[in-house]
C-alpha positions, 0 to 999 in steps of 0.5 A, a space after each residue: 472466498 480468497 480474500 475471506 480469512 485475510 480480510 477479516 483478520 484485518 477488519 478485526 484489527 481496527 480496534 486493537 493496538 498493535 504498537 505504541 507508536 501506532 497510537 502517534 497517527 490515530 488521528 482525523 487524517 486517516 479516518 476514512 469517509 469515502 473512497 472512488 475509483 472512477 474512470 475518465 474517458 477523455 484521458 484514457 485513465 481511472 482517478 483513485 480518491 481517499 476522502 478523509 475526515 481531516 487533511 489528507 496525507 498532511 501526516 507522514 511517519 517520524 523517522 525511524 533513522 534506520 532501515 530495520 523498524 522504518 514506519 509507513 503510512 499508507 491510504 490502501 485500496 484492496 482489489 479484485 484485480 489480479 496480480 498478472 493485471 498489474 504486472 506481477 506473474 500469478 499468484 493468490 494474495 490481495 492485489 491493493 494500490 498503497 499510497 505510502 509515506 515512509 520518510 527513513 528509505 526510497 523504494 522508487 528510484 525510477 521516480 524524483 516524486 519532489 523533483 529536487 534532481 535527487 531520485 533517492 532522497 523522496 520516500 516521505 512524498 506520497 506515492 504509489 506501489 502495486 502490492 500483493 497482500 498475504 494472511 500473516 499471524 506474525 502481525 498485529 494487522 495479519 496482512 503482509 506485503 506477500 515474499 518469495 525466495 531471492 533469487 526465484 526465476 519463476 517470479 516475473 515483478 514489472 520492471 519498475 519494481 524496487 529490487 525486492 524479493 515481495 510482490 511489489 512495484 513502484 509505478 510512478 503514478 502521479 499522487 495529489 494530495 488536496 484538502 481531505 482528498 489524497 487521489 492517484 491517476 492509473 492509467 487503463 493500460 497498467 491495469 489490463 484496461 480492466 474496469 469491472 473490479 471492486 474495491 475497498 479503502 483502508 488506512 493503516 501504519 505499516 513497518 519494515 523489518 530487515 532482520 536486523 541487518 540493513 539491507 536485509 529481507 526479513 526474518 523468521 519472526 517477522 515479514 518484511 513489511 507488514 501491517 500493525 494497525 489499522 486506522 479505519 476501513 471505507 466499507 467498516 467490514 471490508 467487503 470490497 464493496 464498491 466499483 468502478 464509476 
């Protein structure tokens, strides 16, 4: 029953349009035919895959040139895992895997994705952030990535995080994009070696909004990031229907 407001509030967002540049990315690469989890012994390690009617992942935003209205397009897998399963301390929300491409900011310093030698300069690389989804009527999509106080020591973030007051990590996980298939290995241990979990797929843009300040977390009329369109969902009404293989 906790995701069963969220949920349908972002099942019922595929058919509006929440913004004019949304429109810009409607295209057969983020039109979903399938999503899989499945697990490999050998390598101690589930393969998260997207299938798509188009190129996967050959899309990447436009940059905004700024931080505050920055795109992000991400393939994200909903869960039923729990926050303290990926790192985060507990609390109610969605737990989903987004791989995103936002090319305007960098939010995984630990990592050179296009292993130039430069570790900020790859945010338009496909990668992957452990988020916590929470209702949010602010947005066309009425999800967002869910914040706290800065600040708040009751809060435990992996420390992999990118130093922002929201539930969200930035892993590391290796990302391949080929042909219609965009996949991520996650290792058993980053996942509490749990297998019994169901999923879902959604595509969709995203934005950031800083309350007009560069370097700002949000404002009072907006979250931080949230979700303004939805492209297509694997299941189409987004019962996290599927499991693990």
């Amino acid at each position: 029953m906790r995701y069963t407001i969220a949920l349908t509030l972002l099942a019922a967002t595929t058919a509006a349009t929440a913004c004019d540049k949304c429109a810009n990315y409607d295209n057969a690469n983020f039109r979903i035919k399938q999503v899989t989890v499945q697990h490999d012994a050998r390598i101690a390690a589930t393969i998260w895959e997207v299938t798509v009617e188009g190129t996967a992942g050959k899309t990447t935003p436009a940059p905004a040139g700024q931080l505050n209205g920055a795109p992000v397009l991400g393939y994200v897998f909903p869960t039923t895992l729990k926050s303290t399963d990926v790192g985060f301390s507990a609390t109610d929300g969605i737990v989903a895997l987004a791989l995103t491409s936002h090319p305007d900011f960098d939010d995984s310093p630990l990592w050179d994705e296009n292993a130039d030698g430069d570790y900020g300069n790859d945010g338009v690389v496909w990668h992957p952030h452990w988020v916590v989804l929470n209702e949010d009527k602010r947005v066309a999509g009425g999800l967002a990535v869910k914040q706290f106080a800065e600040g708040d020591k009751s809060v435990k973030l992996p420390p992999t995080n990118p130093g922002m007051p929201m539930y969200m990590d930035s892993p590391g996980y290796q990302v391949i994009t080929e042909g219609n298939t965009i996949r991520v290995v996650v290792p058993d241990y980053r996942i509490n070696n749990r297998r019994d979990f169901s999923f879902d797929g959604v595509a969709c843009f995203m934005e950031v909004n800083t309350g007009g300040a560069e370097g700002g977390h949000g404002s009072g009329d907006k979250p931080m990031l949230g979700v303004y369109k939805v492209y297509s969902v694997a299941s189409k009404d987004l019962t996290l229907p599927y499991k693990v293989r």
